[in-house]
C-alpha positions in Angstrom: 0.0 0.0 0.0 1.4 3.0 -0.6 1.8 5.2 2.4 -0.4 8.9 2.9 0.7 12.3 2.4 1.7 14.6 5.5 0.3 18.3 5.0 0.8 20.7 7.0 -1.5 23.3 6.3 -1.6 26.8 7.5 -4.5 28.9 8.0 -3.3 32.2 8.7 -4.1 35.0 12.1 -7.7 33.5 12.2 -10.0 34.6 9.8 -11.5 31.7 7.5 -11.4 34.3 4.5 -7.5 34.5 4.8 -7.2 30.8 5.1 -5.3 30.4 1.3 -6.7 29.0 -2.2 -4.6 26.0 -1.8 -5.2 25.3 1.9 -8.6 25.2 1.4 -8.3 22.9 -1.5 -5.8 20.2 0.9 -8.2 20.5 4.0 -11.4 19.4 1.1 -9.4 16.9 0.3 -7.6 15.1 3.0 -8.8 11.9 4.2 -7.7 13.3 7.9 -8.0 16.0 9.8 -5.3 16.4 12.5 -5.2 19.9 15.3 -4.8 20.5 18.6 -6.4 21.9 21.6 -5.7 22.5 25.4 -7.8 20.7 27.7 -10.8 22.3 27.2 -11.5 20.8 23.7 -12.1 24.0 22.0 -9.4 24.1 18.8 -8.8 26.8 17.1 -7.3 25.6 14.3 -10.1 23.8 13.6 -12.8 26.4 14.1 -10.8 28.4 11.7 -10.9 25.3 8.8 -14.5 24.1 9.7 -16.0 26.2 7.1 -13.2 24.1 3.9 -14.1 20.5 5.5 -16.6 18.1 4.2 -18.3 15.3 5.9 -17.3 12.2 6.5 -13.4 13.1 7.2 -11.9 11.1 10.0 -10.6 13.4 12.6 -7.5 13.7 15.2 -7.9 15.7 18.1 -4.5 16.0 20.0 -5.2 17.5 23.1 -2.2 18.9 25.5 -1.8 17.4 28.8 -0.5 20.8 30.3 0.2 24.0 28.8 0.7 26.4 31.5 -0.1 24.6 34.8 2.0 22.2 36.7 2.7 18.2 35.9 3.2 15.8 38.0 5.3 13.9 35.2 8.7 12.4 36.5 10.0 14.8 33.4 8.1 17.5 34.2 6.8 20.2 31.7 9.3 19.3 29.1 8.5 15.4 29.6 5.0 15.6 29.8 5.6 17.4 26.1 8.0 15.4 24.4 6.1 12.2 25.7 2.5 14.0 23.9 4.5 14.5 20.6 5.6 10.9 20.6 2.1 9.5 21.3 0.7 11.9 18.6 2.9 11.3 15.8 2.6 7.7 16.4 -1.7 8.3 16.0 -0.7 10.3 12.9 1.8 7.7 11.5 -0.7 5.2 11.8 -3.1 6.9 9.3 -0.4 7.4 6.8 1.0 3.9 7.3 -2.9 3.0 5.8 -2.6 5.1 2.9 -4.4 8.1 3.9 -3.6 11.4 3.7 -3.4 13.6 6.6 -4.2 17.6 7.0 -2.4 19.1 10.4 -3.6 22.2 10.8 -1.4 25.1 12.0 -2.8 28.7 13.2 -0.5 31.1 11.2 2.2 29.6 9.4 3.2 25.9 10.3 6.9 26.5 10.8 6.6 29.9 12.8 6.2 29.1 16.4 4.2 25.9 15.7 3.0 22.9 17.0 3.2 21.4 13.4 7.1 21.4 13.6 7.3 18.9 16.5 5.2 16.3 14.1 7.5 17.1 11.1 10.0 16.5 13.2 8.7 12.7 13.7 7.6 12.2 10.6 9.1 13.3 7.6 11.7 10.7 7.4 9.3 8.2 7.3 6.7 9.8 4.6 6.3 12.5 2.2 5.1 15.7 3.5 4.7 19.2 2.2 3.7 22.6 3.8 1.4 25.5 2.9 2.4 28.5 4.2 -0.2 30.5 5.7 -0.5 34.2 6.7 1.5 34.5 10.1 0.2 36.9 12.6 2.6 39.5 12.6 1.4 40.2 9.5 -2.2 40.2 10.4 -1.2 42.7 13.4 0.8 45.1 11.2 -2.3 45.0 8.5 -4.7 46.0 11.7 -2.6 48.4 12.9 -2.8 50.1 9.7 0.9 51.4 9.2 4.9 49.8 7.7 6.3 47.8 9.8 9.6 48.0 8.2 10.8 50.0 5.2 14.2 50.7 3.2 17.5 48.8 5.1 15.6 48.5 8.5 15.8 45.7 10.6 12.9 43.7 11.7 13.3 41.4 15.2 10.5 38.7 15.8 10.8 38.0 20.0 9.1 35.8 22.2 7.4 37.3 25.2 9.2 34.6 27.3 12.1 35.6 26.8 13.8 37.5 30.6 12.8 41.4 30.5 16.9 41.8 30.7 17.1 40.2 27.2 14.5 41.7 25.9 15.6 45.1 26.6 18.8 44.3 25.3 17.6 43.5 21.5 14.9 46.0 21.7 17.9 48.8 21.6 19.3 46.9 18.5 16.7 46.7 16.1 14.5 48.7 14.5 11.5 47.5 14.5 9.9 44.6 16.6 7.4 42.4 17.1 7.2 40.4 20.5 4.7 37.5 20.4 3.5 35.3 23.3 2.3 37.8 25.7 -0.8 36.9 28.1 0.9 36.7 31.6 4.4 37.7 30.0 3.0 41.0 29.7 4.1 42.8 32.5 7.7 42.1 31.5 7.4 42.8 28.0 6.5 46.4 28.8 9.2 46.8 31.5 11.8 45.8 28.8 10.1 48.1 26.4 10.0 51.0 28.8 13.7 50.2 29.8 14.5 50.0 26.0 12.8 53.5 25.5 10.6 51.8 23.0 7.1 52.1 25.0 5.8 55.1 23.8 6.4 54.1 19.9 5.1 50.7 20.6 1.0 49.3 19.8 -0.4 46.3 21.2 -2.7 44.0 19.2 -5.0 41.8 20.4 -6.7 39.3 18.1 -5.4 40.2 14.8 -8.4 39.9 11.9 -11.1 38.9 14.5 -14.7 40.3 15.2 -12.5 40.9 18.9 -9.3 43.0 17.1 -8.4 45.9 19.5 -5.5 47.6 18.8 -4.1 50.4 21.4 -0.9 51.7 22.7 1.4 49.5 24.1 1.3 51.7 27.4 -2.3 51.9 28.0 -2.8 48.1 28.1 -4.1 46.5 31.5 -1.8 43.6 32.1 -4.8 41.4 33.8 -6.3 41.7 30.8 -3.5 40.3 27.9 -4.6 36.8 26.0 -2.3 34.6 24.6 -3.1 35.5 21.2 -2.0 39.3 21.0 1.2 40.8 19.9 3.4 44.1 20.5 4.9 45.5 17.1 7.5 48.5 17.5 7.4 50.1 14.1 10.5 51.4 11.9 9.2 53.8 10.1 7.1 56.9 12.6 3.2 55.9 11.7 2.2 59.1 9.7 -1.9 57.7 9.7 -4.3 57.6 13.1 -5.1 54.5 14.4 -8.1 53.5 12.4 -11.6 54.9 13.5 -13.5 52.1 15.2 -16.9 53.4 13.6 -15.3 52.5 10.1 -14.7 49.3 10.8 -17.6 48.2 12.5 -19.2 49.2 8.9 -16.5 47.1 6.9 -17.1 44.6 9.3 -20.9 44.7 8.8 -21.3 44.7 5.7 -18.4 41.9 5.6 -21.3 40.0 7.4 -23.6 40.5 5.4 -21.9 38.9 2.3 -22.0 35.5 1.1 -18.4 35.2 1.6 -18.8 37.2 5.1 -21.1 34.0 6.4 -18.7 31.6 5.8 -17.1 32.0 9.8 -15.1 30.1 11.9 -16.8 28.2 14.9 -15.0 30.0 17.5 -14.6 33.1 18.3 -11.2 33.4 17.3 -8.4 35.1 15.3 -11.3 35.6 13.4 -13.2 38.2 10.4 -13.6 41.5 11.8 -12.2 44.1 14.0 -13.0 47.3 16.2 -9.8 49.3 16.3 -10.3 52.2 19.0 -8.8 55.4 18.1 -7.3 56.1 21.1 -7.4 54.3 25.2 -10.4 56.2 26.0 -12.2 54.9 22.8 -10.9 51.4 23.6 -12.6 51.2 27.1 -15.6 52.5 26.1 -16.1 49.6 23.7 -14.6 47.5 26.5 -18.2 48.3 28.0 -20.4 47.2 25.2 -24.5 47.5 26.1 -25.8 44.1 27.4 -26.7 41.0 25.2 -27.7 38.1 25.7 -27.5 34.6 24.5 -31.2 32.5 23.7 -30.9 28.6 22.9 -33.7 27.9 20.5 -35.5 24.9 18.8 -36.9 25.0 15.3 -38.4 22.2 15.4 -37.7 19.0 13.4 -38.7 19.9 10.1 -41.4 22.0 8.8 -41.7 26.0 9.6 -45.0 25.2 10.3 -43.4 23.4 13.7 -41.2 26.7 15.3 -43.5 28.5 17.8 -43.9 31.9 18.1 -41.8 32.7 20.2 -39.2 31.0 19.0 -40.1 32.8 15.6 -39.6 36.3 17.8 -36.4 35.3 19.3 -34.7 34.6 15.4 -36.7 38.4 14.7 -34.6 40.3 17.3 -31.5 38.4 16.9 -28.7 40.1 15.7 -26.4 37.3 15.3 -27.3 33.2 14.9 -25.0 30.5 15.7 -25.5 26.9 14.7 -25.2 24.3 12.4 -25.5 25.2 9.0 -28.2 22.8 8.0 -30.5 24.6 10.5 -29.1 27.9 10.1 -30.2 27.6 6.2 -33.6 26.8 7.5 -33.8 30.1 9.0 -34.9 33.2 6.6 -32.5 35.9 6.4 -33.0 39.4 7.6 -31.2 42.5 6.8 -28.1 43.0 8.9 -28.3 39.7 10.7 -24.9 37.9 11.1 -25.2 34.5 10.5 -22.3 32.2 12.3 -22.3 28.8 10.6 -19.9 25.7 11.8 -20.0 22.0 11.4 -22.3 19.6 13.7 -18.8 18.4 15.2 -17.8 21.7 17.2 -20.8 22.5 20.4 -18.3 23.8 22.8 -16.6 26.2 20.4 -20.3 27.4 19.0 -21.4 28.0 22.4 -18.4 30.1 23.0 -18.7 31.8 20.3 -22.5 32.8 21.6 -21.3 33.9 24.9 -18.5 35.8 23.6 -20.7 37.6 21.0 -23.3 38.6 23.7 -20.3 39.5 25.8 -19.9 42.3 23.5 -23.5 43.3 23.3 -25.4 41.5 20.6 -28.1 39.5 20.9 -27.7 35.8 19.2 -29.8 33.1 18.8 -28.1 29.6 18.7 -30.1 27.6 16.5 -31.0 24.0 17.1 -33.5 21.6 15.2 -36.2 20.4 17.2 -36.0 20.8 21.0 -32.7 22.4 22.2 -32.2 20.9 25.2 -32.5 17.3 23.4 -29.1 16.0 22.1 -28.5 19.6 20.9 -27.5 23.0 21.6 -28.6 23.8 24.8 -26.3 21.7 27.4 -23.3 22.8 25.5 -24.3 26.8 26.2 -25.0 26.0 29.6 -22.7 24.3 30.2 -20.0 26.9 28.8 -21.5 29.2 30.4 -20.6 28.0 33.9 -17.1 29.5 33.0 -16.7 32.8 35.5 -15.5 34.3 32.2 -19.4 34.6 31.0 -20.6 35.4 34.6 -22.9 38.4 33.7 -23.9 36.9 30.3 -27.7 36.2 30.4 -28.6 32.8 28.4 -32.3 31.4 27.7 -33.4 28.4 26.4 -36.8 28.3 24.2 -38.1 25.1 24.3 -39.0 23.4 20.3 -41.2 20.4 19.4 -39.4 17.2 19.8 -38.2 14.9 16.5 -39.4 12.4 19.4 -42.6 13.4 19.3 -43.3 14.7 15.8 -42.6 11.7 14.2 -45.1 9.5 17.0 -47.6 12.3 16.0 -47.3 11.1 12.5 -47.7 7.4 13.5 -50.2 7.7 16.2 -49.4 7.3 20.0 -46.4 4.9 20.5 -45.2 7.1 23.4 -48.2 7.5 25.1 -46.5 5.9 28.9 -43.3 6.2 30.0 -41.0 6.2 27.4 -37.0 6.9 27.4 -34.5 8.9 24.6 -31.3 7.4 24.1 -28.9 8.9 21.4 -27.3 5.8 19.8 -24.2 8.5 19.2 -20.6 6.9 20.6 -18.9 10.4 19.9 -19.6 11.8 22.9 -19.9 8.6 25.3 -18.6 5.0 24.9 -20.5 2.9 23.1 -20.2 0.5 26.6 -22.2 3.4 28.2 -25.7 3.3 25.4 -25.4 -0.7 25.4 -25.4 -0.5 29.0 -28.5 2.2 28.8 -30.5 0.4 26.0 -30.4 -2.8 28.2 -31.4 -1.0 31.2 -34.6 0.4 29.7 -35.4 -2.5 27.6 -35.6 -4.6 30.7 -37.7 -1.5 32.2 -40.1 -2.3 29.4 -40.6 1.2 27.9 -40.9 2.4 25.0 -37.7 4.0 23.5 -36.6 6.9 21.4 -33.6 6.3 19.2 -31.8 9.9 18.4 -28.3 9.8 16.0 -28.6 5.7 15.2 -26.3 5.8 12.0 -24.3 8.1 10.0 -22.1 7.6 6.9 -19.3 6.5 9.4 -21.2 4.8 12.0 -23.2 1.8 10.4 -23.1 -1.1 12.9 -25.0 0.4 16.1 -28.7 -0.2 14.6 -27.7 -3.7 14.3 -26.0 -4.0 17.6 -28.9 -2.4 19.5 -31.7 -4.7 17.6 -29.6 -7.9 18.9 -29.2 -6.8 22.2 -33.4 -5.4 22.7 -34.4 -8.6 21.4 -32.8 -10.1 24.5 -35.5 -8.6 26.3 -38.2 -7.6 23.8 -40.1 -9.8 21.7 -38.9 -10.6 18.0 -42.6 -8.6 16.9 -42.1 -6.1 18.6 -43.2 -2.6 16.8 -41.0 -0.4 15.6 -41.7 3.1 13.8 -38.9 4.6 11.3 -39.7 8.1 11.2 -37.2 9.9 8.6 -37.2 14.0 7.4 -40.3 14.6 9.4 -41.8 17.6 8.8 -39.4 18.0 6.0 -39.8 17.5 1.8 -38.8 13.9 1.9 -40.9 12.3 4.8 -41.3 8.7 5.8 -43.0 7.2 8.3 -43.3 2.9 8.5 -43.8 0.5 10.5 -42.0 -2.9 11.0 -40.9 -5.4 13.8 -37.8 -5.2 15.7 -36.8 -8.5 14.3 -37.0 -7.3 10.7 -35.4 -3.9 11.5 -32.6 -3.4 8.5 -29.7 -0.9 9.4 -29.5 -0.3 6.0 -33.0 1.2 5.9 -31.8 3.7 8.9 -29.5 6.7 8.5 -28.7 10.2 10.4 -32.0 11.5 9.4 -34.1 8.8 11.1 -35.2 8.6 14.2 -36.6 5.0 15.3 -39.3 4.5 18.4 -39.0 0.6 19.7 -42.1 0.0 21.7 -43.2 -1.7 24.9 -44.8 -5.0 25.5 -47.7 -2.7 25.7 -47.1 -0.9 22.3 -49.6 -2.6 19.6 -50.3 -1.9 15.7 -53.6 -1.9 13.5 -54.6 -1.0 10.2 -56.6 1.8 9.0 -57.5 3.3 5.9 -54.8 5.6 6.5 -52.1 2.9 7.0 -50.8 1.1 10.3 -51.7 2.8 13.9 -49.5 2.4 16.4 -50.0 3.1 20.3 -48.5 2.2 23.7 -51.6 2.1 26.4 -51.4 4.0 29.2 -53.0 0.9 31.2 -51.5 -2.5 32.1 -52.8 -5.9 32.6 -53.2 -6.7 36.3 
């Protein structure tokens, strides 16, 4: 077999717009898509390439077991680190070895200050690999900052923010311009060396380069407690003859950026991301520090027709100024004038739901758009959830309750669910598959009727038949079972069969099956079958 292609792809500062023609193309087209993420699951990288991948790609999350806290590893930081690159470029390896090709995807450029290096590192001896440059941030921050960097014979430094405040002072006064990366808690230092240096009052911090959050100010003016990881000081050559950009200018770029076709395409977290506010000076830049309160509102379309959202679900999408979902229920929403519309893959709650919270953070009010009910396998846990982070305290979040795919498709059927009944999501992305075989046994020995949410998608096939095998270890072999798919929706289906004769192949992402009870019984009508689970037992 011949072995898979290594790419490693770079996206550029953050916004998917600047993510390049050919990058685009590789991340389409890989068979794997490889990034990282600290602890908290929320990649950046990948928010930033969501909108350029396609379904079905097999994905690699590599998730850090520190970054800045302590380790208990006998190496300590550095072992903990080296040991994680090991593991990873063995998970990596293992796709290649198969023959597929592999996408890792870098924020910026993959060889300037990135993780990607560490895999090439490991693996370029061993297969062929190329890299696509991307857009590095310094660029992005000059670009925001709106002025040359360099110009003529003049010397550009890039510096880490780690580096001791002694040594940074020291090539501050030998160069002519600078850019010092890494800042978040190194902040304080940074602007010691730059005051030491003489360089503070000619150097601008910027925060976010080419995201809806961009904020660009004078190094001096910064509060320290303040600084993220992903801003930048750049010391200019050349004295900026321009103001800083007016922030009312861009928040009309950025608008009507929004309001494009292109503009809609954003990332899934709110990231090095599309837009930017750029105060013109410290006093501007706390005042929109202060944005007027928004607030976040979880809603439910309903499974399928528009018939099925209610009122005030319909209000809710009316005021909004920004909605955030998937973009199969995004589309089913009408657009309005002015309204952002944030649409990400079906793989990425945690970063949606921080994008929500963040938006309403700075004043807007956004929907997050679910199908159905949202506090059913969808949207609504995730925002909650997030939003237990002190970093949201102050953020307001509602939840609007939707009809139920659950219940629309018994609707269409009948009654199946009319005692006690149980949802299970047949899913193993988010739980072991040990934990829903576990579940289904439970309730099938409960004797109630069951929902069954997610059963199959195009890269989970074998679940419907596992679960049919293991219910009929407690349910008889005629026992009734509806196949409700696209309920509410252009192609609807609803039929009956028994659990013995359930087919996976007849069942995909779209359906939604209800097993029924020893008390769940089927007759005919001129309509078709009737199905119904009494509400009364046998004594």
């Amino acid at each position: 077999m011949t072995p898979g292609k290594l790419w490693g792809v770079g996206l550029g500062p953050g916004d998917p717009e600047l993510v390049t023609v050919k990058a685009a193309k590789v991340i389409e087209a890989a068979d794997v898509i490889a990034f990282h993420s600290a602890r908290h699951g929320r990649s950046i990288s990948r928010g930033i390439a969501a909108p350029y991948m396609r379904a079905g790609q097999l994905e690699e999350h590599l998730i850090y077991p520190v970054t800045t806290e302590t380790t208990d590893h006998p190496g300590g930081y550095q072992g903990a680190i080296d040991e994680f690159y090991e593991a990873a470029a063995e998970r990596l390896a293992a796709h290649l070895t198969a023959g597929r090709s592999v996408a890792l995807l870098a924020a910026g450029d993959p060889l300037f200050y990135s993780s990607y290096m560490h895999m090439h590192r490991r693996l370029a001896d061993r297969f062929e690999a190329e890299i696509i440059p991307g857009i590095t941030s310094v660029s992005a921050a000059s670009a925001a900052l709106g002025t040359p960097l360099v110009e003529g014979e003049q010397v550009l430094t890039i510096l880490p923010g780690t580096l001791p405040a002694d040594e940074l002072t020291r090539r501050l006064r030998d160069t002519d311009a600078a850019a010092i990366m890494k800042l978040g808690r190194t902040y304080p230092g940074v602007r010691q060396a730059l005051s030491d240096s003489g360089r503070l009052k000619d150097a601008y911090y910027v925060e976010r380069a080419s995201s809806t959050r961009q904020r660009v100010l004078a190094a001096a003016d910064v509060d320290d407690a303040e600084v993220p990881y992903f801003s930048i000081t750049l010391v200019p050559g050349p004295e900026p003859t321009t103001a800083l950009p007016a922030t009312v200018a861009r928040q009309s770029v950025t608008a009507e950026a929004d309001a494009s076709p292109v503009g809609d395409r954003s990332s899934a977290e709110p990231q090095l991301g599309s837009g930017a506010e750029l105060p013109t000076s410290p006093e501007a830049a706390r005042v929109t520090d202060q944005p007027s309160a928004g607030e976040v509102v979880v809603i439910g379309l309903g499974p399928g027709s528009p018939e099925w959202t209610t009122p005030e679900v319909q209000r809710a999408l009316t005021e909004a100024t920004d909605l955030v979902g998937y973009t199969t229920y995004i589309d089913r929403v009408p657009e309005r004038p002015g309204q952002r519309r944030h649409a990400s893959d079906n793989r990425v709650e945690s970063e949606r739901a921080a994008m929500a919270l963040d938006l309403a953070k700075q004043g807007a009010r956004v929907a997050v758009v679910s199908s159905g009910d949202p506090g059913v396998f969808a949207m609504a846990a995730a925002v909650v959830e997030e939003s237990a982070d002190p970093q949201w305290d102050g953020v307001p979040v509602r939840v609007l309750p939707g009809l139920t795919a659950a219940n629309a498709v018994a609707s269409r059927i009948g009654a199946p669910l009319g005692h006690d009944y149980a949802m299970i999501s047949l899913s193993d992305r988010l739980k072991p598959w040990g934990t829903v075989a576990q579940r289904l046994s439970a309730v099938a020995a409960a004797d109630m009727a069951i929902a069954i949410y997610n059963p199959a998608s195009s890269q989970r096939t074998w679940q419907v038949g596992a679960m049919r095998d293991l219910l009929l270890e407690h349910r008889a072999p005629d026992t009734p079972v509806v196949l409700g798919r696209d309920v509410g929706g252009p192609t609807e289906s609803v039929r009956v069969v028994t659990l013995a004769d359930l087919d996976p192949e007849d069942v995909d992402m779209r359906t939604l099956l209800i097993i029924g009870a020893s008390t769940t019984a089927v007759f005919d009508t001129d309509q078709g079958p009737r199905v119904y689970t009494s509400r009364r037992y046998n004594k």
